[in-house]
C-alpha positions in Angstrom: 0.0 0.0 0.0 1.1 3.4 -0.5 0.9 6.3 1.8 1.4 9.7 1.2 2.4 12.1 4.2 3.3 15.8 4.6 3.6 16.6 8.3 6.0 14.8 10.4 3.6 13.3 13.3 1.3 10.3 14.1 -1.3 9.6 11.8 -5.0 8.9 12.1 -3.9 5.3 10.4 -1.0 5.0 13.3 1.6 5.4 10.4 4.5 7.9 10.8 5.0 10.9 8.7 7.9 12.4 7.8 7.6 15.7 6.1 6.6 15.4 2.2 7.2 11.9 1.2 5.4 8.8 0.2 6.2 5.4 1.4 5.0 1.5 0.7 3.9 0.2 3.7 4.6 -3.7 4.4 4.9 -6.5 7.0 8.8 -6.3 7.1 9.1 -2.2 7.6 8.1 0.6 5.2 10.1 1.7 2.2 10.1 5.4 0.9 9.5 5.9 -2.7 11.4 8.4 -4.6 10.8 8.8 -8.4 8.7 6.1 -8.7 11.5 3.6 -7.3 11.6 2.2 -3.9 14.7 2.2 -1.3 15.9 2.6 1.5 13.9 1.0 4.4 12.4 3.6 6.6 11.5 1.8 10.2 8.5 3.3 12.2 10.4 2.7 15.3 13.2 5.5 14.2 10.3 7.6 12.9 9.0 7.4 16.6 12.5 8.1 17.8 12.5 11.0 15.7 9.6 12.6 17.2 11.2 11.8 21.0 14.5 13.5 19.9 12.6 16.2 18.5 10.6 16.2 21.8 13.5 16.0 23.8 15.3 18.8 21.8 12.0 21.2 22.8 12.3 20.5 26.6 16.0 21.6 26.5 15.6 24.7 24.4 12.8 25.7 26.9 15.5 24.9 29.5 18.0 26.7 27.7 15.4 29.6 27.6 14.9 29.5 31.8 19.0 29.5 32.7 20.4 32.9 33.9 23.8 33.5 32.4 25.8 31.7 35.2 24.1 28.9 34.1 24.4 29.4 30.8 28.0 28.7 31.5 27.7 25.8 33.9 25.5 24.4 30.7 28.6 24.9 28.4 31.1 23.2 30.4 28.8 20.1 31.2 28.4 20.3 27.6 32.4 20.5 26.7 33.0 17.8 28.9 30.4 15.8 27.5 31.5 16.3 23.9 35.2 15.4 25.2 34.2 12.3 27.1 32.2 11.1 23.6 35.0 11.9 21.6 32.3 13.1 18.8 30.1 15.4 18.5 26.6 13.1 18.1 23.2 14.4 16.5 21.6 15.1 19.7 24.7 17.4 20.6 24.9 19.3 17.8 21.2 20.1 18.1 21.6 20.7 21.7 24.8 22.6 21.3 23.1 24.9 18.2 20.5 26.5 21.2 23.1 26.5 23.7 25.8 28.4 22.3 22.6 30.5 20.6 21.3 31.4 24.0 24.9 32.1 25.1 25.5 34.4 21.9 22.6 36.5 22.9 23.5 37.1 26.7 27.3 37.5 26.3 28.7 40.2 28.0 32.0 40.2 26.5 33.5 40.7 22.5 35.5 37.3 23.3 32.7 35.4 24.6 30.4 36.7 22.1 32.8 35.5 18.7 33.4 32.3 20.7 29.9 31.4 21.4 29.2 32.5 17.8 31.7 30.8 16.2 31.0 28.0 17.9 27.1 27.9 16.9 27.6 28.4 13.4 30.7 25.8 13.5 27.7 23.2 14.8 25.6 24.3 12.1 27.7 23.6 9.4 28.5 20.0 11.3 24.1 19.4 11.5 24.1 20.3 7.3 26.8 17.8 6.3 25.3 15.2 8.7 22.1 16.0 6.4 23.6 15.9 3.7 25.6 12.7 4.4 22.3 11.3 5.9 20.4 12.3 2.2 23.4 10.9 0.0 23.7 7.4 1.9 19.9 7.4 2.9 
């Protein structure tokens, strides 16, 4: 069967939708179909995964948003170490860092922490559009 969806959410058939896209639905998993050919198998489980991590990614920017700028900086080091300890930056960092260090950027006191904080947003944002586009090219 094939299913056409256009908001990313739940729908009224239980399916998962991901933004514009239309998908064969099967027994073994559900397969996006792009120009009339079929590939890549798209799981409902990661579609629900997405929505946590997008869920997930709300609660901390509203967190973000409630932090005086003290612990803005507490939030950065925890965040440092963190990246450190990982040895990579993951998905949910760079999306975590990207409000972060935006927060940070707008409450800076200082020309130095200012640049830093700004440099180091946009340096995550470039990092979240070549995971895209690694993510579009090998899925």
């Amino acid at each position: 069967m094939l299913v056409t969806s256009r908001v990313f959410g739940k729908g009224h058939n239980g399916l998962t939708r991901v933004k514009s896209a239309t998908y064969e639905v099967t027994k073994a998993g559900t397969r996006l179909a792009q120009g009339g050919r079929m590939n890549n198998v798209v799981s409902i489980n990661v579609g629900r995964e997405l929505k946590k991590i997008e869920n997930e990614d709300l609660a901390y920017q509203a967190q973000i948003l409630g932090m005086d700028k003290v612990q803005l900086l507490e939030e950065m080091v925890r965040f440092q170490e963190d990246r450190a300890s990982k040895g990579e930056l993951t998905l949910a960092m760079m999306k975590r860092g990207r409000f972060l260090f935006k927060a940070l950027e707008e409450s800076a006191e200082t020309a130095e922490l200012y640049e830093l904080t700004r440099s180091y947003r946009r340096h995550l944002e470039h990092e979240l559009l070549a995971h895209k586009q690694k993510q579009s090219i090998t899925g």
